[in-house]
TORVO-963724 format. One line per 3 residues: number of its first residue (from 0); for each residue z, y, x of C-alpha. Coordinates in pm, whole numbers, plus 32768, in hexadecimal, padded with zeros to 4 digits. Example, Ala and Ser with C-alpha at 12.3 -4.5 7.8 and 13.67 -1.06 7.14 Angstrom:
residues 2
0	830C,7E3E,84CE  82CA,7F96,8557
***
This chain:
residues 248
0	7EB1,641D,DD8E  7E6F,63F5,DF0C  7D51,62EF,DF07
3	7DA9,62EB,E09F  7F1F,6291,E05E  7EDC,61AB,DF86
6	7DC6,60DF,E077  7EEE,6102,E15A  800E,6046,E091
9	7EE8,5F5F,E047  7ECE,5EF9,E189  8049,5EDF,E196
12	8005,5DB7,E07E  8048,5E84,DF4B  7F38,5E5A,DE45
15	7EC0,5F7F,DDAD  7F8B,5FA3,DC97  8089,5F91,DD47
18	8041,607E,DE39  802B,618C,DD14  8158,6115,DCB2
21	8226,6154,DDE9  8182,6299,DE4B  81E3,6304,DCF3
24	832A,62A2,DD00  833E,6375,DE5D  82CD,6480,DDD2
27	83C0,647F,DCB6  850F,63F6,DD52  85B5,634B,DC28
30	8540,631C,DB14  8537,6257,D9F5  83EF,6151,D9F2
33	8376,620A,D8A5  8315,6346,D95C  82AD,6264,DAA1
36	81A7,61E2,D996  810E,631F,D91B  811F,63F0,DA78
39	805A,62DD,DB1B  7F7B,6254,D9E0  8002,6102,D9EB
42	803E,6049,D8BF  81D8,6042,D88D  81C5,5EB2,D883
45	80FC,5E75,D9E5  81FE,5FA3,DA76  833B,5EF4,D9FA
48	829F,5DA1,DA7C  823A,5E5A,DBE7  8395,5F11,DBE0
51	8421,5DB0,DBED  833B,5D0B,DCBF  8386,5E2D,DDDE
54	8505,5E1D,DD9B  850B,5C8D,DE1A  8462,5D30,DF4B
57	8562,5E0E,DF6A  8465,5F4D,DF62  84F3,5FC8,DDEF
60	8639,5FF7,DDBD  86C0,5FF1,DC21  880F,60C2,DBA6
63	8877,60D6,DA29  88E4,6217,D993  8945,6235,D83E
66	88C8,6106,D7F8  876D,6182,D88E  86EE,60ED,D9B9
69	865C,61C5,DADF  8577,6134,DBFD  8562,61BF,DD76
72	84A0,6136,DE84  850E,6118,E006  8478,6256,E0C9
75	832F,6210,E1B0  83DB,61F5,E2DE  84AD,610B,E223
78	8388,6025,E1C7  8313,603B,E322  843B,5FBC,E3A9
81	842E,5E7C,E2AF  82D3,5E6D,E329  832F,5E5A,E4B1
84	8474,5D45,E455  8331,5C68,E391  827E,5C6D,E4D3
87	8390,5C37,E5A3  8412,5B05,E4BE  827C,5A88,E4D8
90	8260,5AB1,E62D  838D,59D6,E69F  82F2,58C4,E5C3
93	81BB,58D9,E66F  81D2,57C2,E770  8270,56E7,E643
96	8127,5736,E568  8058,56F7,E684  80E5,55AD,E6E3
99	80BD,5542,E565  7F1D,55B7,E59E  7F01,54E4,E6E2
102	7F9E,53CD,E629  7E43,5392,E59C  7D8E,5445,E69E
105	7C6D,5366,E6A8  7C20,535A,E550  7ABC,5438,E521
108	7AA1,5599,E487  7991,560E,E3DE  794C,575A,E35F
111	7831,57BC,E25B  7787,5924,E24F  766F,5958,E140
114	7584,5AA7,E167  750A,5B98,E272  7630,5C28,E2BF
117	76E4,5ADF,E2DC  75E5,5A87,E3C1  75F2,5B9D,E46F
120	776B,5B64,E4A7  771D,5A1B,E522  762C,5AA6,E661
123	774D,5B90,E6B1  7821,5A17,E6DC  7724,59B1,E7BC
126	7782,5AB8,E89E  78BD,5A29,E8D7  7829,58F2,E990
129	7864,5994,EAE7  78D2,5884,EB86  7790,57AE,EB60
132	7630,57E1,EB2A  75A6,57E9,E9AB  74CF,56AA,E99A
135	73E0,56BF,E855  72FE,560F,E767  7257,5766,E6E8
138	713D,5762,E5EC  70D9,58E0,E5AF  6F85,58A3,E4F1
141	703A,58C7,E383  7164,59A9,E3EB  7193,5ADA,E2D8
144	70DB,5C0F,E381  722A,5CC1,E35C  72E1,5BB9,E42D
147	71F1,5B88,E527  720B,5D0A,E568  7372,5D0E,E57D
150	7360,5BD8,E67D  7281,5C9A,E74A  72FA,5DF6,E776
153	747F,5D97,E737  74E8,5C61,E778  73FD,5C02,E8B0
156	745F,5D68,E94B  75B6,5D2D,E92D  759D,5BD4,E9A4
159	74C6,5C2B,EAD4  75CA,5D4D,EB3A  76F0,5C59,EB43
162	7629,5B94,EC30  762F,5A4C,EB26  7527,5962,EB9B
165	7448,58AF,EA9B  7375,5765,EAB4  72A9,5750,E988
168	71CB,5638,E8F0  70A2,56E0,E81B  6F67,55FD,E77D
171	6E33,5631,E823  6D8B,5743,E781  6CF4,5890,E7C9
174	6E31,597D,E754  6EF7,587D,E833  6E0B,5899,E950
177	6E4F,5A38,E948  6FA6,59E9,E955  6FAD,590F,EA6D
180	6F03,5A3E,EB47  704D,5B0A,EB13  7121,59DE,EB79
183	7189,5AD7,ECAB  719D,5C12,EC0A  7287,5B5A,EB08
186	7379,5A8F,EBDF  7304,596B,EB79  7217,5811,EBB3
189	7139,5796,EABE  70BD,562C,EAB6  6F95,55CE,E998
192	6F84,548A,E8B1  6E2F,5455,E83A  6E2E,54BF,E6AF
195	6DFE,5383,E61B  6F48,5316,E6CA  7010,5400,E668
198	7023,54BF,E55B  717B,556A,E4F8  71D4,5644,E3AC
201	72D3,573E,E47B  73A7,570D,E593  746E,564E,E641
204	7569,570B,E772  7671,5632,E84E  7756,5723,E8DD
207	78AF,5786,E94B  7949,565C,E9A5  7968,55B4,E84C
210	789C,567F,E737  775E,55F6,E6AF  76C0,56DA,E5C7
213	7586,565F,E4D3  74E2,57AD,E42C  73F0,576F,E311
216	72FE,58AF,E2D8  71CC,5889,E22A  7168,5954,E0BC
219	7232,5871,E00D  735B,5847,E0DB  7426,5928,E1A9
222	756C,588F,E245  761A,5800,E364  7718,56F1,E3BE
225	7841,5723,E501  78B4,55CF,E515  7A00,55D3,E60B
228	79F4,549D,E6CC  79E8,5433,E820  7963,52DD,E7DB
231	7849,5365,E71F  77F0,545A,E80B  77DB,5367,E94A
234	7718,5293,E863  75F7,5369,E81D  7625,53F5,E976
237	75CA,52D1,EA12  7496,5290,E907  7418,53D8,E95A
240	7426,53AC,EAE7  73A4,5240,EAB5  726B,52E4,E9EC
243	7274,541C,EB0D  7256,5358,EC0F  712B,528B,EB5F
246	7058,53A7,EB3D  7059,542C,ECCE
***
């Protein structure tokens, strides 16, 4: 069986099985659930149950002969046109769905990514603070060597190409002191806390216009934290330009 075709109905919402189910049933026109079972390896229970489940959504259809009952299913183009009426129906309750969202629009969000590539997702979120600088609290001493390469040759490119500016707060340390010389180069101003001030386990980024996210990277902890809220983020922005503006 198509492993393609099947991805696709997937994507339509169908689960697997019964994916295999309808592209069998396709294939065969009608046919009793029996034979659905054995051309598509299925056990006969789970098809009769998915025959059922897809006849309430009007994609199988059921007829009786001889006391024998055959299934169908609705053609692709068929499906596809069910598919176009959901989005049609969802998209004129948009503005209703939205209005129940704002309803509690100042409630915070928070989202929670665990890993490198979560991480790495959340650098590719800072790039969508183009409407403000990116101020940080940035504490690279005990970042994982594999992170602290992709934050240099991918996200800081990428960042620097979209023109993003960057005012970062770094302890006062030799790494830090390298950095600070590519402040330039990297679209960005550095400002140093003496060490015994500050010290920091990860990150800390006010951007956008109401995220806040808190990354944790060190070799026993890898994650991050986008916390949605615009109170939270003019909070900490004003802490950080408060502490910026202590260190000219």
């Amino acid at each position: 069986m198509d492993s393609e075709l099947i991805i696709t109905l997937q994507n339509y919402g169908l689960s697997e099985k019964e994916a295999k189910v309808y592209l069998t049933a396709l294939e065969l026109g009608s046919s009793p659930a029996s034979t659905i079972a054995r051309r598509s390896e299925i056990k006969r229970v789970t098809v009769y149950t998915i025959l059922n489940d897809l006849k309430k959504d009007w994609i199988v259809n059921e007829t009786a002969k001889e006391d024998v009952k055959y299934y169908s299913v609705i053609t692709p183009d068929n499906l596809l046109r069910q598919l176009e009426q959901k989005y049609e129906s969802f998209k004129e309750k948009i503005p209703e769905l939205m209005a129940l969202a704002d309803k509690f629009g100042n409630r915070p969000k928070v989202q929670f990514f665990e890993g490198l590539e979560g991480m790495k997702r959340m650098y590719d979120d800072l790039l969508t603070s183009d409407n403000e600088e990116i101020s940080s609290f940035l504490w690279i001493q005990d970042m994982d060597p594999i992170l602290e390469k992709d934050l240099f040759t991918g996200f800081v490119p990428k960042r620097v190409k979209l023109g993003i500016q960057a005012k970062v707060i770094v302890s006062k340390q030799d790494q830090n002191i390298q950095y600070k010389r590519m402040d330039k180069k990297l679209l960005k101003e550095t400002r140093m806390i003496e060490k015994d001030t500050f010290s920091l386990n990860g990150e800390i980024n006010v951007y956008w216009d109401n995220k806040v996210g808190i990354a944790m990277f060190n070799n026993k902890e890898i994650s991050w934290v986008i916390i949605h809220s615009k109170t939270t983020h003019d909070n900490l922005k004003n802490i950080f330009g408060f502490i910026w503006d202590g260190l000219k």
